[in-house]
N, C-alpha and C positions, 0 to 999 in steps of 0.2 A: 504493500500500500504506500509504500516512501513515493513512489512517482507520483501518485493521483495528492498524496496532502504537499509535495511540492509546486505542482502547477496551482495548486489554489494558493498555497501562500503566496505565490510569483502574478498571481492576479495582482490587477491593476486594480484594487480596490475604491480606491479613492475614485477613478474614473465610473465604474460601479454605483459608489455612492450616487452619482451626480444624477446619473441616467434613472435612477431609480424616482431621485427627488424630481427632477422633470417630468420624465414620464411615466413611470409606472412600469416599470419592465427594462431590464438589461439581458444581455447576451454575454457567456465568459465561452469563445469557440474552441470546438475541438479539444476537452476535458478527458474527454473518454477515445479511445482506441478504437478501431473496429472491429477488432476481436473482444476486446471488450461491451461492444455491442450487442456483440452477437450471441455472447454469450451470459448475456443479460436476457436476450432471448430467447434463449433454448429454455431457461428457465419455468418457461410459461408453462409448460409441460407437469414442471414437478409438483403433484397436488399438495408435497405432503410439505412445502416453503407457506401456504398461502391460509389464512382464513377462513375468506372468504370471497366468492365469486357472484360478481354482477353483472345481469345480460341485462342491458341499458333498455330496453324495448319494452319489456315488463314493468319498466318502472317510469315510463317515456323520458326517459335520460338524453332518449339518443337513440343511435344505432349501433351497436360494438359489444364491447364486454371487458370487465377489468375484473383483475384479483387483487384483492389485502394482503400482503405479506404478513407477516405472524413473526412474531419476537421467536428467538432473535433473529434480528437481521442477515442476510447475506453480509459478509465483510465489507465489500466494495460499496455497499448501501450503504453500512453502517458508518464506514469513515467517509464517505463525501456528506451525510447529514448532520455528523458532529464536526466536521473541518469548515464545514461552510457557514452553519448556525452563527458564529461569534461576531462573521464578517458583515451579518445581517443585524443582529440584535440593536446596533447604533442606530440603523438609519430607521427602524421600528419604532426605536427611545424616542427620537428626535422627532418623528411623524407624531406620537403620540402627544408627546409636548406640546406642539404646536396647534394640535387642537382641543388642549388643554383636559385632554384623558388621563385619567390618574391610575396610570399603570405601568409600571416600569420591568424590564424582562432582565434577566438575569442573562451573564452576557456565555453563559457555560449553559451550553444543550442539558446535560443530566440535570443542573439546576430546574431548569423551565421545567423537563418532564418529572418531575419531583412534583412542581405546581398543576402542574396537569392531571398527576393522580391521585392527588387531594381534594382536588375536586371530580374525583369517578371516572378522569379519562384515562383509560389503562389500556385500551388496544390499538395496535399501531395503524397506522392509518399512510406508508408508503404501498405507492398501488403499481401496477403493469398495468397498461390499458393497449388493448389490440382493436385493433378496423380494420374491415375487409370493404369488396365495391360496397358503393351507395353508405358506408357507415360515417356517425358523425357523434356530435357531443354537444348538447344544449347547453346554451348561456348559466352560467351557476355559480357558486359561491361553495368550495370547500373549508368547514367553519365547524363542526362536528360537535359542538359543544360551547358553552358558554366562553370557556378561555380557547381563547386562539392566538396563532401568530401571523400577522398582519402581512405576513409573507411565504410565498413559494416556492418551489422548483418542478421544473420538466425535462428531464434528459432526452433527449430524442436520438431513438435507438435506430429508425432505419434513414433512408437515404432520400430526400423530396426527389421527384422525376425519377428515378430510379425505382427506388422497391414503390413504390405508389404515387399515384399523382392527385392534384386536389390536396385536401386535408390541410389546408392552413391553419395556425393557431389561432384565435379570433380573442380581443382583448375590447371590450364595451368600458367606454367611459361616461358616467351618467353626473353632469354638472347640473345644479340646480338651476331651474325655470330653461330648463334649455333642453335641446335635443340630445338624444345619447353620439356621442363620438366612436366610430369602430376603427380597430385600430388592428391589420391583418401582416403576421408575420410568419416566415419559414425558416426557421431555425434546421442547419443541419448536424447530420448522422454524427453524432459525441459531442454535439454543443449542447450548453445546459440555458435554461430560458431560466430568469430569476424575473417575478413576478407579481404584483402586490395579489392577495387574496381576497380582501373585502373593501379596503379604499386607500385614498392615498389624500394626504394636503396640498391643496391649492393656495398658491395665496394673493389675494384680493386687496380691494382699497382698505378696506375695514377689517384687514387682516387675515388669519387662515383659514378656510371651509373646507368643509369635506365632498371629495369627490369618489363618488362608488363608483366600484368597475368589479366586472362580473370576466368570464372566459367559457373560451367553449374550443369546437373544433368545427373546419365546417364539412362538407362530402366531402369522402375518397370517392373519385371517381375509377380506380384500377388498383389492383396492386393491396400489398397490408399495410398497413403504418404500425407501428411499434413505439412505443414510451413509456419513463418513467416517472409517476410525480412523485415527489416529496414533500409531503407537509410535514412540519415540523411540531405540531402540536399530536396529541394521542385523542383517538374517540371512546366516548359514550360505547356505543355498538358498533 
């Protein structure tokens, strides 16, 4: 694991910071290998890594299907979630400040999930999600529970134009009295998408508002798409 917690540390953080404060969403490219993609993929297979299993259609999620991973973690899951948590928790602080939320995260992953299972969230909540043709992902909010963390991640395990086409990431920005803003990105095969989860600050004449933003995915039109999310908070169920 020394490679995958060196390239995070060699991230450009502060650039990071910026793009997140702006927009709501950065890109750290090419994190993961393609072997290590791939065999993030193969995964999929092994029932006995996963919780639990969702066919989106059932539930009108969408079109597709993900799994829960199940403590513990795969290694490579496990160290990109706690290498990356620390680099995030600032600019969560500093969001939250600003819209004068009184809650402040702990800048160490085990910390947080310590608070998370004191309040009843005790199951993990990093998922696989697969698409085949016509599959997609409704507008949503991963939030699982009263404590959350105001931030994401999506490893994108296959290749755009390549193993599938279609399937952009779709990021909804809803500013008050105004129309939602969509904001369509294709992140590729071992780039990781860092991504606000429920909203981000704006800031105004009369100081900071809160702007919500939701995500989805849109059709695969060919081909599978593959990824991984990471949330960083634990679920309810």
């Amino acid at each position: 694991m020394t490679d995958i917690i060196q390239k995070i540390e060699n991230t450009n953080w502060q650039h990071i910071t910026e793009a997140m404060h702006q927009n709501g969403y950065a890109i750290i490219p090419q994190l993961l290998s393609n072997n290590q993609c791939d065999e993030l993929i193969s995964t999929y297979s092994k029932a006995n890594l996963y919780r639990k299993t969702v066919v989106m259609a059932r539930h009108r999620f969408g079109l597709g299907e993900y799994k829960y991973f199940n403590y513990p973690l795969p290694e490579l899951i496990q160290t990109i979630r706690t290498q990356i948590y620390p680099h995030l928790a600032p600019i969560a602080n500093s969001w939250f400040r600003a819209l004068n939320i009184d809650t402040h995260f702990p800048l160490e992953h085990k910390k947080f999930l310590q608070e998370c299972h004191s309040q009843g969230q005790q199951k993990a909540t990093v998922l696989i999600l697969k698409y085949e043709d016509g599959g997609f992902n409704t507008l949503h909010q991963d939030l699982y529970g009263d404590h959350y963390f105001p931030i994401q991640i999506v490893l994108m395990l296959s290749e755009p134009d390549e193993d599938f086409t279609g399937g952009e990431f779709v990021l909804t920005q809803q500013v008050p009295r105004a129309q939602s803003k969509a904001i369509v990105l294709k992140p590729k095969k071992g780039d990781v998408l860092i991504f606000t989860t429920n909203f981000k600050p704006e800031k105004g004449t009369k100081g900071y508002y809160r702007v919500n933003m939701k995500h989805g995915v849109s059709e695969v039109k060919t081909g599978k798409r593959y990824a991984l999310g990471i949330i960083f908070h634990d679920a309810i169920s």
